[in-house]
PABALUM-82887 format. One record per atom (N, C-alpha, C): residue number from 1; atom name; y negated, z, x. Coordinates in nm, 3 decimals. Layout:
<kedos>
seq, atom, yy, zz, xx
NUM, CA, Y, Z, X
...
</kedos>
This chain:
<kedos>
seq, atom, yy, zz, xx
1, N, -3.163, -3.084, -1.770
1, CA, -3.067, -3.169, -1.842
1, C, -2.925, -3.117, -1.819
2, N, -2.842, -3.102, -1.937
2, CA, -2.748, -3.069, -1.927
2, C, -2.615, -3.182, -1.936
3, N, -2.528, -3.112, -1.833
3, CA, -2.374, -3.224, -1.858
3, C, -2.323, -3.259, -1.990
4, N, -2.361, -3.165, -2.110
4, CA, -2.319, -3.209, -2.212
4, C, -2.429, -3.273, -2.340
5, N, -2.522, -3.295, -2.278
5, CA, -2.657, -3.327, -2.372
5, C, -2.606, -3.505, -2.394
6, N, -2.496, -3.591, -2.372
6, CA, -2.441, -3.721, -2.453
6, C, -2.415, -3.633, -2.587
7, N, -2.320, -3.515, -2.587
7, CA, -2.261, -3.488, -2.664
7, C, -2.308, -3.504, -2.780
8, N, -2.456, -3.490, -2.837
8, CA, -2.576, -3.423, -2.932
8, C, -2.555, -3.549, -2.993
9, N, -2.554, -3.705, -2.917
9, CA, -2.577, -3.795, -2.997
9, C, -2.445, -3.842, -3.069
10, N, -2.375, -3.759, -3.050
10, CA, -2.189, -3.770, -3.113
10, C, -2.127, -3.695, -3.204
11, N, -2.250, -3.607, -3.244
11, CA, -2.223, -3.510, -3.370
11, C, -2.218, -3.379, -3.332
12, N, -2.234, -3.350, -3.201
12, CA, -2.202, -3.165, -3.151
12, C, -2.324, -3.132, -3.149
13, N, -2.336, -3.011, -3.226
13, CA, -2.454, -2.895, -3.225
13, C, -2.350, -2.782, -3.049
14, N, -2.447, -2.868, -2.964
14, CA, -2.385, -2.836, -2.828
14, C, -2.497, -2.700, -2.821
15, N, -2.619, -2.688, -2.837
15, CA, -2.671, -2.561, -2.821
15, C, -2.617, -2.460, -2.951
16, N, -2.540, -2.473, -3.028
16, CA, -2.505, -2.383, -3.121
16, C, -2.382, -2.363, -3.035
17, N, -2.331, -2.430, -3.016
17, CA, -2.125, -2.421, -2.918
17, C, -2.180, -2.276, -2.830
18, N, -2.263, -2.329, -2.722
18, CA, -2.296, -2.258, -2.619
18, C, -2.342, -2.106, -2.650
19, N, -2.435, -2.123, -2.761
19, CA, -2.465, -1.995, -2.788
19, C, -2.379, -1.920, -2.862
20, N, -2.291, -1.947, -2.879
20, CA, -2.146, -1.863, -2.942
20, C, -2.062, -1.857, -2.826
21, N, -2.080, -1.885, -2.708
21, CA, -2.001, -1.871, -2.588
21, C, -2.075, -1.809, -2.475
22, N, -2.216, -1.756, -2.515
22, CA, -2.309, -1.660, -2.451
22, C, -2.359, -1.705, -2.354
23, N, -2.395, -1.859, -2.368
23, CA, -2.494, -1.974, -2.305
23, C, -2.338, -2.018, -2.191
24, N, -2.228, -1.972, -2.222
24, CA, -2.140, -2.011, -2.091
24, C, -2.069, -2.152, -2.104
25, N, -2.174, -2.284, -1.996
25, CA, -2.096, -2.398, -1.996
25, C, -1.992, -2.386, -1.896
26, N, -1.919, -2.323, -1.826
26, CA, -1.798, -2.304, -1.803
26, C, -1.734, -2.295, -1.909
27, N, -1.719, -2.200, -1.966
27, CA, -1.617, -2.199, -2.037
27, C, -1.644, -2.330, -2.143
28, N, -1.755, -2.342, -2.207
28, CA, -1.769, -2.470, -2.286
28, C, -1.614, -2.579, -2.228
29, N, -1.660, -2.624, -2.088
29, CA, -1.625, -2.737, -2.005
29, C, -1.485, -2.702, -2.036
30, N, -1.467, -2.515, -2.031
30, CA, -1.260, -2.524, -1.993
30, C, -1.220, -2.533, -2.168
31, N, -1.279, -2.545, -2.265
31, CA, -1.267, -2.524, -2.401
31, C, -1.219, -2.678, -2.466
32, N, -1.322, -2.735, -2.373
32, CA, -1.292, -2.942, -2.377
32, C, -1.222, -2.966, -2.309
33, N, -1.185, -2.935, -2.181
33, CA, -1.055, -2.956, -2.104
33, C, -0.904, -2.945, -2.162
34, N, -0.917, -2.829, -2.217
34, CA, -0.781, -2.812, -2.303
34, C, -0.778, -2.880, -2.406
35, N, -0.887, -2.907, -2.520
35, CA, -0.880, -2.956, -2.648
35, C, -0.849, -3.096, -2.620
36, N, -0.875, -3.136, -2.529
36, CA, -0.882, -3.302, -2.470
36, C, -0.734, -3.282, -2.430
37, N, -0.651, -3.220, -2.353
37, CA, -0.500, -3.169, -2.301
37, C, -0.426, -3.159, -2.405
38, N, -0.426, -3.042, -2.471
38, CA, -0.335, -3.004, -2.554
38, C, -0.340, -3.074, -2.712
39, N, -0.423, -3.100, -2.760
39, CA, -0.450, -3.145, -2.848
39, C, -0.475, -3.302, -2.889
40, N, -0.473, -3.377, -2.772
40, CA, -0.483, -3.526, -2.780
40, C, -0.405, -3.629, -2.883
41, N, -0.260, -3.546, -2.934
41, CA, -0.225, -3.631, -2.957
41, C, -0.158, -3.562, -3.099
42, N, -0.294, -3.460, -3.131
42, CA, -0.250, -3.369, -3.311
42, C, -0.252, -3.492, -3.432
43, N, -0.342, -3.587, -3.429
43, CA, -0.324, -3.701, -3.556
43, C, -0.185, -3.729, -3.559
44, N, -0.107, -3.765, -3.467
44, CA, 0.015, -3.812, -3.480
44, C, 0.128, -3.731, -3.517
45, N, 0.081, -3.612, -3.423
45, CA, 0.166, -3.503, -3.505
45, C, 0.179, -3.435, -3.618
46, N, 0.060, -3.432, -3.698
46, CA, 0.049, -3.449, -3.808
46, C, 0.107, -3.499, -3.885
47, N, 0.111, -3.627, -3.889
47, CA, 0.117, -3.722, -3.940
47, C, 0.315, -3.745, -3.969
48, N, 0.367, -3.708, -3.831
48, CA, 0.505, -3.662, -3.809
48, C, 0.564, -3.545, -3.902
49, N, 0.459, -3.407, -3.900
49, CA, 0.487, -3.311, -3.987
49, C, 0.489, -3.367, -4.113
50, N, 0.411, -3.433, -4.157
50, CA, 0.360, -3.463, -4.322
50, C, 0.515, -3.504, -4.345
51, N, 0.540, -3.636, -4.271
51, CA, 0.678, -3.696, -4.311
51, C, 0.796, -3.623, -4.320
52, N, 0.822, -3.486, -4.283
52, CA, 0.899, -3.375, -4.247
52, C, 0.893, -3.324, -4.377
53, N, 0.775, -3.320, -4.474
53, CA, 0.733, -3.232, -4.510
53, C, 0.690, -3.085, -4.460
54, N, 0.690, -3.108, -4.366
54, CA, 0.674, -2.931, -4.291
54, C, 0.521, -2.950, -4.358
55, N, 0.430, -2.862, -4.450
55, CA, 0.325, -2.808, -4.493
55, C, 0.268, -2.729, -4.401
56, N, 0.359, -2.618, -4.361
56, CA, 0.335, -2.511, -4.335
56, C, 0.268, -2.518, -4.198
57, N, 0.344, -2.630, -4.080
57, CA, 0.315, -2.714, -3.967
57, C, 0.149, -2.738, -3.974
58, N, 0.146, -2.834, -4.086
58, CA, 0.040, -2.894, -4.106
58, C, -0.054, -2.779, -4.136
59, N, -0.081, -2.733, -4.197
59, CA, -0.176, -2.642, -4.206
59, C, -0.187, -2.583, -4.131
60, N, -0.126, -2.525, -4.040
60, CA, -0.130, -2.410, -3.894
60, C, -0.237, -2.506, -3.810
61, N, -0.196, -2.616, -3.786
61, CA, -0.241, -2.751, -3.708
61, C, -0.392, -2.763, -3.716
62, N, -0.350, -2.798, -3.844
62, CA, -0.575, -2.799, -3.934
62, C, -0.631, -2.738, -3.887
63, N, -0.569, -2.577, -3.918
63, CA, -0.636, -2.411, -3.946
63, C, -0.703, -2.449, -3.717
64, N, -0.657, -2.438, -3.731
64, CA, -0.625, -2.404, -3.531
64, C, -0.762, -2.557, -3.517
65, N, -0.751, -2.656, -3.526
65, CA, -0.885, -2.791, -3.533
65, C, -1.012, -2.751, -3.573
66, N, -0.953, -2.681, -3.654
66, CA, -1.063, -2.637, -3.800
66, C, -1.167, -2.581, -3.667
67, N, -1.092, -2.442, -3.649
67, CA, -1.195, -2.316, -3.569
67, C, -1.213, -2.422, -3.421
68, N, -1.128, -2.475, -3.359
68, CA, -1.187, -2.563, -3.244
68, C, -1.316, -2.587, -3.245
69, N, -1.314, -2.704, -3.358
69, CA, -1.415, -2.796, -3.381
69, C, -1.529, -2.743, -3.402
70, N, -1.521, -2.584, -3.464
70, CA, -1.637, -2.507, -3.462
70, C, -1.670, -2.434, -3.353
71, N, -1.609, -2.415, -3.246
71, CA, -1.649, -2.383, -3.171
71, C, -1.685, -2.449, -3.062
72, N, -1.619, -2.607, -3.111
72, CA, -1.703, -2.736, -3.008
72, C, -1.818, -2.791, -3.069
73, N, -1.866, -2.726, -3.203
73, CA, -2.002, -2.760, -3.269
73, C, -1.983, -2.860, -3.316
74, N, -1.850, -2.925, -3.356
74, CA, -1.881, -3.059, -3.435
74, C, -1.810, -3.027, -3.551
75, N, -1.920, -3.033, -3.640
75, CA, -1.890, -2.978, -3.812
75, C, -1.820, -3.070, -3.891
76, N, -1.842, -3.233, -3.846
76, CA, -1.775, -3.355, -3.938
76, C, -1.598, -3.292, -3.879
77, N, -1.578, -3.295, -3.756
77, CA, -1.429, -3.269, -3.724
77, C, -1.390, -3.116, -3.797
78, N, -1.471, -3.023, -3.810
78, CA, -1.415, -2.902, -3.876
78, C, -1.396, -2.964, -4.028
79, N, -1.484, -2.998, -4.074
79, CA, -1.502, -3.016, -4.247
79, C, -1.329, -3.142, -4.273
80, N, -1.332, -3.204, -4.205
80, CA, -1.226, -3.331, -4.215
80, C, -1.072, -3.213, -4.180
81, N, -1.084, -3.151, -4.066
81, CA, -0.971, -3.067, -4.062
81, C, -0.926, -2.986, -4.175
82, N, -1.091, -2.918, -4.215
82, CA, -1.069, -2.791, -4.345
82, C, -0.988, -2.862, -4.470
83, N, -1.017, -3.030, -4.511
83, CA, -0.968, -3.073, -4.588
83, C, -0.810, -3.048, -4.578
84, N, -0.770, -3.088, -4.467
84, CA, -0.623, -3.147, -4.448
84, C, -0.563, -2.974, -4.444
85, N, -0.627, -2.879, -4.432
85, CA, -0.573, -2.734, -4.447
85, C, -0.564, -2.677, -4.593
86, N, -0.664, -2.710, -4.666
86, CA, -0.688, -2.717, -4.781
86, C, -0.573, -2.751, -4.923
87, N, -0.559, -2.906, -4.883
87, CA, -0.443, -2.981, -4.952
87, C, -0.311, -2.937, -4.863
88, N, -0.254, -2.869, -4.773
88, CA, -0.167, -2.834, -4.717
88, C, -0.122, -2.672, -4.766
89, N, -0.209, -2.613, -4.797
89, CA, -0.216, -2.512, -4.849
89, C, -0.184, -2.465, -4.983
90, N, -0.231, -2.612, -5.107
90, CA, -0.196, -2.620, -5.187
90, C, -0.050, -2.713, -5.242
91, N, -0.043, -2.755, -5.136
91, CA, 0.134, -2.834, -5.114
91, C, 0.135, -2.926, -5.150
92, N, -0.009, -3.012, -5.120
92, CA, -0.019, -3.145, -5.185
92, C, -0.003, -3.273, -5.041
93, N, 0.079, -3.305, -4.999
93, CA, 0.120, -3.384, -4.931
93, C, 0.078, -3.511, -4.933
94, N, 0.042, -3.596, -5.040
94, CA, -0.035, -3.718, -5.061
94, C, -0.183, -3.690, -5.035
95, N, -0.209, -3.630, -5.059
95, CA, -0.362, -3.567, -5.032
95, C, -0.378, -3.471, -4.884
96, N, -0.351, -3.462, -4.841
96, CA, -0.284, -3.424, -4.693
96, C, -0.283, -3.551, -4.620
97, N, -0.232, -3.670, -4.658
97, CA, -0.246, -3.787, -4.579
97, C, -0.344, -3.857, -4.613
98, N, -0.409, -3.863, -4.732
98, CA, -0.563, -3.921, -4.739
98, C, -0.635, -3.867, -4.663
99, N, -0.648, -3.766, -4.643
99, CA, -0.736, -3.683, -4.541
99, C, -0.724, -3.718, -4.388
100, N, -0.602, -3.711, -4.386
100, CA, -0.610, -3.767, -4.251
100, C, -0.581, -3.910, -4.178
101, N, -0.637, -3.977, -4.290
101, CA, -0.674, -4.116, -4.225
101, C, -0.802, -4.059, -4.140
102, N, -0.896, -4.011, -4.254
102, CA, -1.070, -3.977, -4.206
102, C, -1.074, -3.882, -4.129
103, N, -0.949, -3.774, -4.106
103, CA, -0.933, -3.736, -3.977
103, C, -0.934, -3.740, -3.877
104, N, -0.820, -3.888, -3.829
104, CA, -0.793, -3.914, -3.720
104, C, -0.894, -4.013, -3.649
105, N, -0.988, -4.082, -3.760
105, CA, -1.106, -4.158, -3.732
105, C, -1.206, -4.035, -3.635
106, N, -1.258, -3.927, -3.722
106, CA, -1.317, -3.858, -3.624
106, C, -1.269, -3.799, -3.541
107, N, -1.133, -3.751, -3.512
107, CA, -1.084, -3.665, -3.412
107, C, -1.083, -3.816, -3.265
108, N, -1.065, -3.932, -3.281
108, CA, -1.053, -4.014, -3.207
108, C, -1.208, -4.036, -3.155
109, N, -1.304, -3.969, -3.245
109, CA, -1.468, -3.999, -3.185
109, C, -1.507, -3.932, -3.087
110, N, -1.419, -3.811, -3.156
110, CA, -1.447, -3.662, -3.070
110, C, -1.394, -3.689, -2.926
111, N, -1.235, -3.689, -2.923
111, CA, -1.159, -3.724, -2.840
111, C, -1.222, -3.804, -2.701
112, N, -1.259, -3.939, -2.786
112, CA, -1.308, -3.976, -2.633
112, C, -1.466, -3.963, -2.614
113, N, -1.568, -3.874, -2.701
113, CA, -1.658, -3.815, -2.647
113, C, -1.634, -3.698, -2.553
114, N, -1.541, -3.603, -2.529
114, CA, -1.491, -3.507, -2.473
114, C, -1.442, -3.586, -2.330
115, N, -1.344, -3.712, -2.372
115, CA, -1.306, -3.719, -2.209
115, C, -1.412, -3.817, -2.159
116, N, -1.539, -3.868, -2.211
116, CA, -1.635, -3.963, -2.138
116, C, -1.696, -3.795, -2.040
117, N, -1.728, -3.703, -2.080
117, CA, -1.766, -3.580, -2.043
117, C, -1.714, -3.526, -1.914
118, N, -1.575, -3.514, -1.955
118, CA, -1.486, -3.468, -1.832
118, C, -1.473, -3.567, -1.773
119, N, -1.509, -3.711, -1.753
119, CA, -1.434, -3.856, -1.691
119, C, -1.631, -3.821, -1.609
120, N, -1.697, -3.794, -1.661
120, CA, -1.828, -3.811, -1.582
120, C, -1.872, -3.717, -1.465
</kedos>
């Protein structure tokens, strides 16, 4: 049994993560450590950029979630990011914030599935 086998029932293809990290749950563990750190509080910043209009912000933001989320195996948080990179890309700013309502819903699932992980 593995430390991250909650994860599976939270949307992570955790044996796909691992095997793109060459079975290494170290690094898995230091990959959620940071994303849980540095990244805790991207909905809002987002959300800050949009009002800026900074696009360009926003999409860097996505782009960078996007590949995370694939490499933390959870495809609903990549696909919801790809959106908000998508409409950011095309300079659509209202559609940029529809997206990330359903964003910040899953990034907040993710979020505290990651720190129940590291909190255990």
């Amino acid at each position: 049994m593995s430390k991250f086998d909650p994860l599976a029932s939270e949307g992570f293809d955790v044996a796909t993560a691992l095997q793109q990290l060459a079975g290494s749950e170290k690094l898995y563990l230091s990959i959620i450590t940071k994303f849980s750190t540095l990244y805790k509080d991207l909905p809002d910043t987002i959300q800050a950029d949009l009002e800026k209009g900074d696009l360009e912000k926003v999409q860097r933001d996505a782009h960078t979630i996007k590949g995370l989320a694939g490499t933390l195996g959870h495809s609903a948080l990549r696909e919801a990011a790809a959106q908000i990179e998508h409409s950011a890309v095309a300079g659509n700013a209202a559609e940029c914030a529809q997206h990330l309502a359903a964003f910040r819903d899953i990034f907040a699932r993710v979020l505290g599935s990651l720190q129940n992980i590291l909190s255990a």
